[in-house]
N, C-alpha and C positions, 0 to 999 in steps of 0.2 A: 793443447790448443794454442795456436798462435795467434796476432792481433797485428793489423795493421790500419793504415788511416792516409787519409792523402792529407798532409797540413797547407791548409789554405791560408791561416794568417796567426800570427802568437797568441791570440783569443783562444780558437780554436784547439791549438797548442797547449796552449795550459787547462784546459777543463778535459784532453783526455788524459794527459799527465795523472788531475785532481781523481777520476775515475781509478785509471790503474793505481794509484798511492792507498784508494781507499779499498781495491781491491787486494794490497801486498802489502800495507803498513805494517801487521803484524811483526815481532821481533822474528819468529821462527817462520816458515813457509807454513803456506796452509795445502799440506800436501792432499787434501782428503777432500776440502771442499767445504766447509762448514763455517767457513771463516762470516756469510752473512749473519748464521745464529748469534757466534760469537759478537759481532759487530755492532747486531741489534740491544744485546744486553747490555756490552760497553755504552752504545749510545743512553742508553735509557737512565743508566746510574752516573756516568762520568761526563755527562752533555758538553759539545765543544772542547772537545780533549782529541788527543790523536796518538798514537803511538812517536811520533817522531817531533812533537814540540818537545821543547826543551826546557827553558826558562818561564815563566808565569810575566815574567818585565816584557816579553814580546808583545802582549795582549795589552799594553801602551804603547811601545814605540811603533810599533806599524802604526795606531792611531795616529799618532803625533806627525807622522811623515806625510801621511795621508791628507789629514788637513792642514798642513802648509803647502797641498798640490791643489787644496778647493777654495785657499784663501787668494790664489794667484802665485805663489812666489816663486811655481815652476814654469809659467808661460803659460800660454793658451791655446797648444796644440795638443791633441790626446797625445799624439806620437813621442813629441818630446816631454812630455810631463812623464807617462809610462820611464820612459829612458833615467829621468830624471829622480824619481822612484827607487829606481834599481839603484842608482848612484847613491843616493842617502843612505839605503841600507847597509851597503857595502862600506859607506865613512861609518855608520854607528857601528858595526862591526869591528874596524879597525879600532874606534874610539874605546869600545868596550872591550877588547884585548889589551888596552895599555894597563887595564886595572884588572880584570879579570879572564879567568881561561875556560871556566867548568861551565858547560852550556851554551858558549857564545856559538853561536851560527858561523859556520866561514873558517874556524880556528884552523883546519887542518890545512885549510890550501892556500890561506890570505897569508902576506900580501901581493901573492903574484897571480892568483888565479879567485874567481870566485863561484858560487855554489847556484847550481842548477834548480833548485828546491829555493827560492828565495823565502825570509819569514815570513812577508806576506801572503804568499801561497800558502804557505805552514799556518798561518796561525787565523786566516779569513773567512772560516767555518765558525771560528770559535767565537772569533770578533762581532761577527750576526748575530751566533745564538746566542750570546750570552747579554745582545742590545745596546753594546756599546757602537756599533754603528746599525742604524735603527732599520734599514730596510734590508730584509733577508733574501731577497730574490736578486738583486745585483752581485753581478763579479765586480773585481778590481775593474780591468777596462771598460765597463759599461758605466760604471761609476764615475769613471775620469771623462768620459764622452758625455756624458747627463750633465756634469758639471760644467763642462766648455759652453756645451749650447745654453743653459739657461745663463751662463753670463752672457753670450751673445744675445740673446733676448732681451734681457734687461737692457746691455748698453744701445740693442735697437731702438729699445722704445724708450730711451730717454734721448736720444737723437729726432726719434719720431715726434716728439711732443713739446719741445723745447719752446715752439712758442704758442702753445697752448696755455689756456688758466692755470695756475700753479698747484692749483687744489687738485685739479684734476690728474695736472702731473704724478702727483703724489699716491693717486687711488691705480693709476694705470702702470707705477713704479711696482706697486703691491701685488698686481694682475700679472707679471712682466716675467713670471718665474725666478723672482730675485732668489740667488743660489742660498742667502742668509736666513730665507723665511723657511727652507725645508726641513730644517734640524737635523741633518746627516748622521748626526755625533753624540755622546753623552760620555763627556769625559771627564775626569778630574777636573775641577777650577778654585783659581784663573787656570789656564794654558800659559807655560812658562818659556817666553821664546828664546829662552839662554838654554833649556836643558839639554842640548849637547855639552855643554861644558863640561862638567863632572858627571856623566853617562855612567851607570854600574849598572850590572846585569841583577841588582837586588832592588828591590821594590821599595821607593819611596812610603812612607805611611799613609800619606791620603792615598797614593796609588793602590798598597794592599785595602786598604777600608772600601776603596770606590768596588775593585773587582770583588770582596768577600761577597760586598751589598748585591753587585749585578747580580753574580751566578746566585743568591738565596732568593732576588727579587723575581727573576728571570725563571728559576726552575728548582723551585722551594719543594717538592716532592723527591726531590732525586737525593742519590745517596751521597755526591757530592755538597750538596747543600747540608746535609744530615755533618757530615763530616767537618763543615767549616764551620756550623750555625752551633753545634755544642764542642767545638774545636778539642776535635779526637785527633790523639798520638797516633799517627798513621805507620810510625815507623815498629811499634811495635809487633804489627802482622806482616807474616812472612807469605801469608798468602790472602785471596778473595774470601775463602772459607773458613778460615779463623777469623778476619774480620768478622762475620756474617754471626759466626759462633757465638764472640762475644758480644755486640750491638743488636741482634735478634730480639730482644725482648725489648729494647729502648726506639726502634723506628716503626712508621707506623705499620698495618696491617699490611696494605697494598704492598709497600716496600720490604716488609721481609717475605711474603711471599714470593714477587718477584726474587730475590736474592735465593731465598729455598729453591727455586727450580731453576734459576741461573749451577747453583753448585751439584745439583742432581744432572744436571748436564753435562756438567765438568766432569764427575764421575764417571757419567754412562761414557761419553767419548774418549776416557782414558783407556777402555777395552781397543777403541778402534787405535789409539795414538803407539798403544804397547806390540799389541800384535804387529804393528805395521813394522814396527821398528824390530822384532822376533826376525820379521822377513826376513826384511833387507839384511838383516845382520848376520843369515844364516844359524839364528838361535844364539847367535855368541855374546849379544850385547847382556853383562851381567847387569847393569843398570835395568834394561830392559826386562829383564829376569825374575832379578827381584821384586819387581814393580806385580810383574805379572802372578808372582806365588802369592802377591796378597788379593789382587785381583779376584782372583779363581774363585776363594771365600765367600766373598760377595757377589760374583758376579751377576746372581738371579735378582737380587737385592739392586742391584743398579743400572739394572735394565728395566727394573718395575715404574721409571719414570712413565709420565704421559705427554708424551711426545705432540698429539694434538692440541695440547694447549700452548703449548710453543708454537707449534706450526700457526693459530690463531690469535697467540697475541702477538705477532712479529708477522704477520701474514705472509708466510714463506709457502707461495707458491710454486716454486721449482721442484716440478715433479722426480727428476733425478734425484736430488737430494734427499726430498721424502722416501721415495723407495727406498735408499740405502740406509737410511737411521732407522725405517720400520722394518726391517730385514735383516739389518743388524740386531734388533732389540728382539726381533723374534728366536733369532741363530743362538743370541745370550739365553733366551729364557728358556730355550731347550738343553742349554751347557753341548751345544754342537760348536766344538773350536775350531773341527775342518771347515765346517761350514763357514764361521767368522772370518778365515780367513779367506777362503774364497772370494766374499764381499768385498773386502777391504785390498783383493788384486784385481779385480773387477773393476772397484770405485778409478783407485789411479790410472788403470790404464783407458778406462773411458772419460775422464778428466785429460789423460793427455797425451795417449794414444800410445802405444807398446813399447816404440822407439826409446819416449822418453821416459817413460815409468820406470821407477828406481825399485819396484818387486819386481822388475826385469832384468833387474843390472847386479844383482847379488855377486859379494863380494867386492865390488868397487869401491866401498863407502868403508869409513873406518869404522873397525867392527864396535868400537869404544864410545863412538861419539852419538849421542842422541839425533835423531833425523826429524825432523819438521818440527811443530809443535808439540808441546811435551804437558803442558796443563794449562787451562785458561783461568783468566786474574781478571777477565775484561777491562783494562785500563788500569785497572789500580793501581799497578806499579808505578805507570806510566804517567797519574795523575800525581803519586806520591809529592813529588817533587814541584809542584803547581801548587798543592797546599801547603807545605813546606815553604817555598817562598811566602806563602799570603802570612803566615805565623810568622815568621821571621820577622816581616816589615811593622806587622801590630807589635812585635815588640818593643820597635824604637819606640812606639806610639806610647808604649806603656813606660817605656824611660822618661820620656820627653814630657810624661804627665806625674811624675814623682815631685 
């Protein structure tokens, strides 16, 4: 399937970008189609996470940028403010390469080119949910336009009233959309107007304590909360389902059930992930292979999930993709592997037509290398390093209080 768009202006521009990213974030392709299942279940445990954030310090410096553009110190055109934006990120960039390299945005191409994916696009999903900038339905540019006009409102009507009773000035000041009464923000304080100066990509301590607090205040069900609020070693699982293993009996009901049929997912779709890769590989992939002789054991066993209650708590109504998971699980629970396969060169080539389908192109692909997705983590890995930081920074905390 191809995609295109007439771009009428960089608004525009950036929320189909934000669509495709959230369609293709994953690290592997989502050759199959199931990437919204996966999506919903990341969303549900990992809230404001994305596959392609990096650092947990972005989730203040976009703030910080942002409101020195609503306090005035970019000017008072959206145009140039926007512009002005981009320019900041790109000195914290720089700044944050003098000290550090692991996670910085920008590293590979700064300082001669810079990055199409800016952090604020990266990280302004997260910045909403997790209500460190308080209203969810604004983008960046509507946000910098809201901003402009209610200063021009204000300074209207303190122009308009100047020789009016002072009292009244004062009540009509109040009326006037003052940008200061709408509380945009909820950031760390004070606001420190020096912190470019010594810029690291590691989280200040009130900074980790302010983000612990949001994400447990904001979305105290989820397993990211779970994981910060009794500050679990995340490094020691190597996967979603050993977490899930050990932590199962300590979260509440709701959430290990979700997580139990999040991993029964996992399972049932590693039939579709293996076979596919048997394909293309002409049977040669022994990764693939092996995967597949343990597979086989189980296979009725991991197909006995219940697919309509996913389909109901994630309300996936895309009738294509339901056909192929209930088709799939039906192919499994008769131990029909022609059949499975059939499915699963069906799915990709009505995903993306003969041409491009890679169970059309056998032999092209190294026979050695795993093709698409290969198991789903829903975010975890990806958050790893998010809670990672917020531990790190309570450490100093804990130094700093000895």
């Amino acid at each position: 399937m191809q995609l295109g768009w007439i771009d009428f202006s960089k608004e525009e521009r950036d929320k189909v970008l934000d669509v495709i990213n959230l369609l293709t974030e994953e690290g592997a392709v989502d050759e199959l189609g199931i990437g919204i299942i996966r999506d919903s279940f990341a969303n549900l445990f990992f809230p404001g996470t994305s596959t392609i954030q990096t650092r947990a310090k972005y989730f203040l410096i976009v703030p910080y940028i942002l409101k020195e553009a609503e306090e005035g110190k970019y000017g008072s055109n959206p145009e140039t403010i926007l512009k002005r934006i981009d320019e900041e990120e790109r000195k914290c960039a720089l700044k944050l390469l003098e000290n550090d390299k692991e996670g910085v945005i920008g590293a590979r191409v700064l300082p001669h080119k810079w990055v199409a994916r800016k952090p604020s696009n990266i990280y302004w999903n997260g910045i909403r949910t997790f209500k460190i900038f308080t209203d969810d339905t604004l983008s960046i540019p509507e946000y910098v336009k809201l901003v402009c006009i209610l200063r021009e409102q204000k300074n209207a009507a303190k122009l308009g009233k100047r020789n009016d009773d002072a009292d009244e000035n004062d009540k009509d000041d109040k009326d006037a959309g003052d940008v200061d009464g709408f509380n945009f923000w909820h950031l760390p304080s004070p606001h420190n107007t020096n912190w470019r100066e010594n810029l690291r990509i590691q989280l200040l301590p009130e900074e980790a304590s302010f983000l612990k607090r949001q994400i447990i205040k904001e979305h105290p069900e989820s397993l990211l909360a779970f994981l910060l609020k009794n500050h679990i070693d995340v490094n020691k699982y190597d996967s979603f389902t050993a977490l899930y293993e050990d932590i199962k009996d300590d979260v509440s009901e709701d959430l290990k059930n979700d997580m139990l049929m999040a991993c029964q997912f996992d399972a049932f779709i590693q039939i579709a992930f293996t076979q596919f890769n048997l394909i293309v590989s002409a049977e040669r992939n022994i990764r693939a292979l092996d995967k597949w002789n343990k597979i086989k054991v189980n296979l009725k066993e991991y197909a006995m999930l219940d697919l309509d209650v996913i389909y109901f708590r994630f309300k996936i109504a895309n009738y294509a993709l339901r056909t192929f998971l209930n088709s799939l699980r039906s192919a499994a629970l008769a131990d029909d592997i022609d059949k499975i396969r059939q499915i699963i060169i069906n799915r990709e080539n009505n995903l993306k037509g003969k041409a491009r389908a890679k169970v059309n192109r056998v032999g092209e692909f190294d026979e050695n290398a795993w093709v698409g997705m290969e198991y789903l983590d829903y975010r975890f890995s990806n958050s790893r390093q998010i809670i990672n930081d917020i531990y790190e920074g309570e450490q100093v905390i804990d130094v700093q209080n000895r």
